[in-house]
N, C-alpha and C positions, 0 to 999 in steps of 0.2 A: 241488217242485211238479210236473213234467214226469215223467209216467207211462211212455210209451210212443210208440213212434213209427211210423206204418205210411206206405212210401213208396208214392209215385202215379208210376207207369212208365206210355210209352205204349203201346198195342195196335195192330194194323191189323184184326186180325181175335178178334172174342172166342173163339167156339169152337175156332181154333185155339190160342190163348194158353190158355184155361181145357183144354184136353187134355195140351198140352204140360206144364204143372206138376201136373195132378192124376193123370194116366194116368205119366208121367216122374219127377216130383217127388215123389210121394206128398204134395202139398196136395190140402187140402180145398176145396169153396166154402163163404163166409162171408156168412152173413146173406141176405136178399134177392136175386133176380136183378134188376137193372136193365136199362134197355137201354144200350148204349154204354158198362156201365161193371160191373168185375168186383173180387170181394172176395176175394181165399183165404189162408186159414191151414194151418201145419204147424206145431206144439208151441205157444212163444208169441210168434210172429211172424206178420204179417199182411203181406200186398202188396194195394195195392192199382193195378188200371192204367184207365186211361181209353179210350175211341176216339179214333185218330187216324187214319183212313183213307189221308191222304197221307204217313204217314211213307216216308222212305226208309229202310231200314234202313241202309245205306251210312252215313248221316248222323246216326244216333241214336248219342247218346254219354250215356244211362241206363244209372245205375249203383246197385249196390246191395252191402253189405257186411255180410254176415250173419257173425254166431256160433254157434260151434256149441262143444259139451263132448265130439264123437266126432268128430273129424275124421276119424281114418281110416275107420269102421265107414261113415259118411255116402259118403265116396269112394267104397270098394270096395261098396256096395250100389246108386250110380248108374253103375260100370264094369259090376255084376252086369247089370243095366237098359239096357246099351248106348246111356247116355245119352252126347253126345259133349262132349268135357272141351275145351275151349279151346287150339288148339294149343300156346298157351305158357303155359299156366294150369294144368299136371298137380301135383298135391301134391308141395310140397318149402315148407321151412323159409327164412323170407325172413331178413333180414338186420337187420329191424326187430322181431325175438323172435316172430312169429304162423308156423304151420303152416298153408300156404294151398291151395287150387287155386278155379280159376273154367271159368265155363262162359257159353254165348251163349243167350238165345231166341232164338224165333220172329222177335222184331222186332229182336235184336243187344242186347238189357237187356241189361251183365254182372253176373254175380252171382257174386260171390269169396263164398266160405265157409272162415275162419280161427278159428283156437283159438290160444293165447298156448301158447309150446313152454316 
């Protein structure tokens, strides 16, 4: 029965978060602009995040754990992009069978992107 899942992360700022993953990321915007509240897609995954003006980012512990079928191609094309990799989140081979690395937003979301090795 359960399709699809599109996670809701929070924002402080839209147009910085909608730059960050569509200018950085290669997402798309999805659907509608709202105010306070942003849609985007890349292949067939969707984020969605919300406004939260007083987040701290210090304090934000949003998370997100994408799939991917190119794990390396996806890396080396956001190192191409001098997107910055999470100090301890560079691609290597976890211990749990997935090939992973992660990286931070604007607001400290982490977003691991892993393929099964």
């Amino acid at each position: 029965m359960l399709t699809d899942i599109h996670p809701k992360l929070p924002m402080r700022n839209k147009a910085l978060t909608k730059a960050f993953y569509m200018d950085q990321l290669g997402f798309q915007q999805y659907g509608n602009d709202f105010e306070g509240y942003l849609m985007i897609q890349k292949d067939h995954i969707q984020i969605h995040f919300f406004e939260f003006k007083e987040l701290d980012p210090a304090e934000n512990y949003g998370q997100v754990y994408i799939r991917t079928n190119a794990i390396d191609r996806l890396y080396q094309s956001l190192l191409d992009r001098a997107v910055a990799i999470h100090p301890a989140g560079h691609l290597q081979v976890k211990p749990w069978g997935q090939k992973e690395f992660a990286l931070l937003d604007p607001d400290n979301n982490l977003l691991t992107f892993g393929q099964p090795v």
